[in-house]
Every structure is written in structure tokens, then in C-alpha cells.
NUVEX-341904 format. One line per 8 residues: number of its first residue (from 1); their letters; for each residue x, y, z of N, C-alpha, C, O. Coordinates in steps of 0.001 Angstrom, whole numbers, plus 500000, padded with zeros to 6 digits. Layout:
NUVEX-341904
NUM = A = X,Y,Z,X,Y,Z,X,Y,Z,X,Y,Z; ...
end
This chain:
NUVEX-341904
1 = XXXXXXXX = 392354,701398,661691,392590,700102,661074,393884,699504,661619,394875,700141,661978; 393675,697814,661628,394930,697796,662335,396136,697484,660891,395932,697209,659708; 397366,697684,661674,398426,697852,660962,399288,696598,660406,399649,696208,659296; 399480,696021,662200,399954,694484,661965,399196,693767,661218,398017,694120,661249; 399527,692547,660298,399177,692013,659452,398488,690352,660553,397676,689551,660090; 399061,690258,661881,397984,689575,662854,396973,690232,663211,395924,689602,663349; 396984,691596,663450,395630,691762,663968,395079,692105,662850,394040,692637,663240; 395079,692174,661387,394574,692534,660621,393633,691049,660662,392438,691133,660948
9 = XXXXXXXX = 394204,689817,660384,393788,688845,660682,392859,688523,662136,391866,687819,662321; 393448,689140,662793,392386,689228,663920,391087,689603,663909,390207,688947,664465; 390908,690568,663340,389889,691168,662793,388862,690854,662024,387696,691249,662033; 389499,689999,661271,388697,689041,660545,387820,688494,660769,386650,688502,660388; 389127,687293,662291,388646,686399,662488,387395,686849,663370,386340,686213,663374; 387631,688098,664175,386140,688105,665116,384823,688754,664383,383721,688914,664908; 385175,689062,663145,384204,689947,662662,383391,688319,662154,382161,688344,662129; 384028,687107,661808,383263,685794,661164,382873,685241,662617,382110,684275,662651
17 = XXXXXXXX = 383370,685816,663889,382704,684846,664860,381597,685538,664903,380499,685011,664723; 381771,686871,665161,380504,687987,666018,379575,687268,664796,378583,686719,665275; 379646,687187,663764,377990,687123,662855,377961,685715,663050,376738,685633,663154; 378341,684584,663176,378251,683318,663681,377659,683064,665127,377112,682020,665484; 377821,683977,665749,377282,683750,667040,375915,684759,667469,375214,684758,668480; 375883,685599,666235,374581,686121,666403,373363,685206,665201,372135,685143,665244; 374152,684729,664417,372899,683874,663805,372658,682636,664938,371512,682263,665189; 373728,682088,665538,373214,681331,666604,372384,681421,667442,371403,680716,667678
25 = XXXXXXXX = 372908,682629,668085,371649,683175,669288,370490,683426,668865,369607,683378,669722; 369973,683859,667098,368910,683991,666330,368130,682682,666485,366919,682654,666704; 368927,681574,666353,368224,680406,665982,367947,679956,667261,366810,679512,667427; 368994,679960,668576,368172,679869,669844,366753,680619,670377,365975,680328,671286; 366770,681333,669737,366005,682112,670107,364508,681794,669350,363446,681438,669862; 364771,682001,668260,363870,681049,667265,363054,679594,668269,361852,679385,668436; 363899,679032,668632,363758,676958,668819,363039,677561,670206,362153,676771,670533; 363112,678594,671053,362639,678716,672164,360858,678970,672079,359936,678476,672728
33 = XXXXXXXX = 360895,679948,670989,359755,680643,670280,358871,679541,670277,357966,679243,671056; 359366,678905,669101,358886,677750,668640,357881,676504,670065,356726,676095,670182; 359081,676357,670793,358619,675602,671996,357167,676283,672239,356090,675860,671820; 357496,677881,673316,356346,678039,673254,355180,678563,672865,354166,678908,673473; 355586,678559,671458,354093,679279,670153,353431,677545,670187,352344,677635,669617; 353594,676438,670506,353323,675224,669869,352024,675152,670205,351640,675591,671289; 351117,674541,669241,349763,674378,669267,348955,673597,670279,347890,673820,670855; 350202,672182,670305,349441,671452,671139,350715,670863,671975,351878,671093,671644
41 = XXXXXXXX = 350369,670137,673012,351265,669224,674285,352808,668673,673590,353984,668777,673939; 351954,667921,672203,352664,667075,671452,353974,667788,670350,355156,667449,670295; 353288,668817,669588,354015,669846,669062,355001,670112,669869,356171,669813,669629; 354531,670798,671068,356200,671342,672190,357254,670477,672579,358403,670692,672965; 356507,669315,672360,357311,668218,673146,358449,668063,671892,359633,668234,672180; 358044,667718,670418,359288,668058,669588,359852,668900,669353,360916,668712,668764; 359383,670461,669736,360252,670957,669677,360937,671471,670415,361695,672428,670257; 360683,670774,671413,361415,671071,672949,363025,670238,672773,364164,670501,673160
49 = XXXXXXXX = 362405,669128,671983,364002,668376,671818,364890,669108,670917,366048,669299,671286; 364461,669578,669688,365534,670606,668911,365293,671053,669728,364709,670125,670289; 365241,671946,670466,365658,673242,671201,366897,672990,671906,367980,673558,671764; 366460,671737,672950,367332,671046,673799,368642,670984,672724,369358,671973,672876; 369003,670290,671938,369644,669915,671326,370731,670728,670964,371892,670318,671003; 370309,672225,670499,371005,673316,669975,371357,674265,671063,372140,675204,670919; 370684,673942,672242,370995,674236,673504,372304,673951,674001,373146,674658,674554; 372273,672732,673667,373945,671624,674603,374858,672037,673644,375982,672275,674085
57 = XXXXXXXX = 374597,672264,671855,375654,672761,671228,376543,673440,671594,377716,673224,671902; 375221,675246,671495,375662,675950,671681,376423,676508,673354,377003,677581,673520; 376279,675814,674040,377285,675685,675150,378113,675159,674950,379106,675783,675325; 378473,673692,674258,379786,673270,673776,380246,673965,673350,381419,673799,673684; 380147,675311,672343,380940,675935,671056,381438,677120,672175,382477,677773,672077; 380302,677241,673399,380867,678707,674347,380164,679684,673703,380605,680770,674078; 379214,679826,672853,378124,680724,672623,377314,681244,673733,377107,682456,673802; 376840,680441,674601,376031,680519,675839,376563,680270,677248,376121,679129,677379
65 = XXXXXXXX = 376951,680424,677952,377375,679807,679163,376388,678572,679346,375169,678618,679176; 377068,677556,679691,376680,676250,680294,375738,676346,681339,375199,675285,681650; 375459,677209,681863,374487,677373,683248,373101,678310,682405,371943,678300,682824; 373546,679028,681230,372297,679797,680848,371286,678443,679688,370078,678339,679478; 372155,677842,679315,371884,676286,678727,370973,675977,679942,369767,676132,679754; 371205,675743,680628,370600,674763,681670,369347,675956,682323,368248,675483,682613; 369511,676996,682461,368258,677484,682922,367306,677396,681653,366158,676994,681840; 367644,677687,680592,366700,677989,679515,365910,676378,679478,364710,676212,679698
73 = XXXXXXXX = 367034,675126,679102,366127,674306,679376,365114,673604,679873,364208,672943,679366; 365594,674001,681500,364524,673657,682655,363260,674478,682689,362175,673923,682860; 363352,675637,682551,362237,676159,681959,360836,676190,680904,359636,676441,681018; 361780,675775,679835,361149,674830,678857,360554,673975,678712,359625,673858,677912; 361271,672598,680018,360911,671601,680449,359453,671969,681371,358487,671208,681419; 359523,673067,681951,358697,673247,682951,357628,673779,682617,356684,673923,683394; 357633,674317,680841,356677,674623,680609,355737,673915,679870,354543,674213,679900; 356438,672479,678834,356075,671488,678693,355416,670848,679298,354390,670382,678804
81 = XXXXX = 355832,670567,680772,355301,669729,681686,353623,670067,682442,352705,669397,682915; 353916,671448,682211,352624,672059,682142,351671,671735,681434,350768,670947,681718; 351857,672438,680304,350611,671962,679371,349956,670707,678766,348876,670593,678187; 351349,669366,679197,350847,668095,678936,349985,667772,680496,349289,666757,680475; 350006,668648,681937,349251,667995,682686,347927,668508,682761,347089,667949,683469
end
């Protein structure tokens, strides 16, 4: 255990990020699902935008790297683009 009364605080603080950033990655993970469990063309296509959406977040917040944002999306996109042709 730590001793100093900062890292005691430290401790804290990463023990409220680590479960913050794993319910995040839950819910990315979720919105991806979602995309492609969707029934029809139209279905994916909305939920391709939440996905998108929580995508750009979670790269803003630094949950995801900015480049794994961008592969996951294009993918998504690519799989969309599929099933509406």
C-alpha cells in the first residue's frame, strides 16, 4: 500500500480511470456489435453513426488511439457499404 498520501491519491485516481475506460471500451465494443448484428442496410446505417460518434469521443478522451478510431471506423463503413450495395 502506498504510504505517501499523493500516491495514495494516485491510486485512486487510476483505480476510477481503469473502470471508466473499461466500461468505455465495453460500450465500444457493444456500438460495433450492434453495427454488425443489424437486421437490415438501414438499421446499420444508424448505428453506424452512434458508433462513429463514440468512436471520435473516445479518441478525444485518449481511450483509443486516434488511428485505432479510424481503422475501426473505415471498416464499419466498409461494411455498411456492403450490404446497402
Amino acid at each position: 500500500m502506498p504510504s505517501v498520501k499523493s500516491a495514495e491519491k494516485r491510486a485512486r485516481t487510476n483505480l476510477k480511470r481503469r473502470e471508466r475506460n473499461r466500461r468505455d471500451r465495453s460500450r465500444m465494443r457493444t456500438a460495433i456489435k450492434k453495427v454488425r448484428q443489424a437486421p437490415s442496410a438501414g438499421s446499420a446505417r444508424e448505428a453506424l453513426v452512434g458508433a462513429e460518434s463514440l468512436l471520435d469521443r473516445l479518441a478525444g478522451r485518449g481511450v483509443i488511439h486516434g488511428n485505432a478510431a479510424a481503422r475501426h471506423k473505415s471498416r464499419l463503413h466498409a461494411y455498411v457499404a456492403k450490404l446497402e450495395a
